[in-house]
C-alpha positions in Angstrom: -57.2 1.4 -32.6 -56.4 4.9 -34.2 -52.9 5.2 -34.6 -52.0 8.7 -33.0 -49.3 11.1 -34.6 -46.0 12.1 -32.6 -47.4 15.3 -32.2 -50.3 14.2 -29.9 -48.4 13.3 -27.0 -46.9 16.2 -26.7 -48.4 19.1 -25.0 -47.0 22.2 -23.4 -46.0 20.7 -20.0 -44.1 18.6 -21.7 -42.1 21.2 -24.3 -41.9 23.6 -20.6 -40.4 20.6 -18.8 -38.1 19.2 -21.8 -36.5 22.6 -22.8 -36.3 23.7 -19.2 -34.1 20.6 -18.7 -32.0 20.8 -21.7 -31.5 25.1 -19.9 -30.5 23.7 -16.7 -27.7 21.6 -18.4 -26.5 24.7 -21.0 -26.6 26.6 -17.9 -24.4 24.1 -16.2 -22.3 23.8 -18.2 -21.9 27.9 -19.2 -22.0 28.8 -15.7 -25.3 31.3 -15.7 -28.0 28.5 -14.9 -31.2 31.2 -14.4 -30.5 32.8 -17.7 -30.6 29.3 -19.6 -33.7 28.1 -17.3 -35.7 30.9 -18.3 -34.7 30.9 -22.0 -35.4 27.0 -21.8 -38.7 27.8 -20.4 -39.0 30.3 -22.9 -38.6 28.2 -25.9 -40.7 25.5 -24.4 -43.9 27.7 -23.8 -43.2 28.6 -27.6 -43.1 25.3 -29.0 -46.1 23.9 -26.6 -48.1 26.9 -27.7 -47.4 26.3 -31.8 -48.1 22.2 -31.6 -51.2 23.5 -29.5 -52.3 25.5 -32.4 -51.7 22.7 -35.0 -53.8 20.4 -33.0 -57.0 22.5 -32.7 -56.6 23.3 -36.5 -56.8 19.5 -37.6 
């Protein structure tokens, strides 16, 4: 069995859904929960988007 690398189970549902969570709590607690969810959701696309990158490179 190949061992797979940390970055191959991620994928850019995941990074929307992760830093989308992680926004709903900042929001929570800074009491503005749309502004955090969208700059969660931001990030998240971001990050998905980069490790999606890396993967087609190797």
């Amino acid at each position: 069995m190949k061992k797979q690398r940390f970055t191959g189970f991620w994928n850019m549902g995941t990074f929307i859904w992760l830093c989308s969570a992680i926004g709903i709590v900042l929001g929570a607690l800074l009491q503005n929960v749309v502004l955090w969810l969208c700059l969660g959701a931001c990030i998240g696309v971001l990050l998905g988007a980069i490790t999606s990158i890396n993967k087609t490179k190797e």
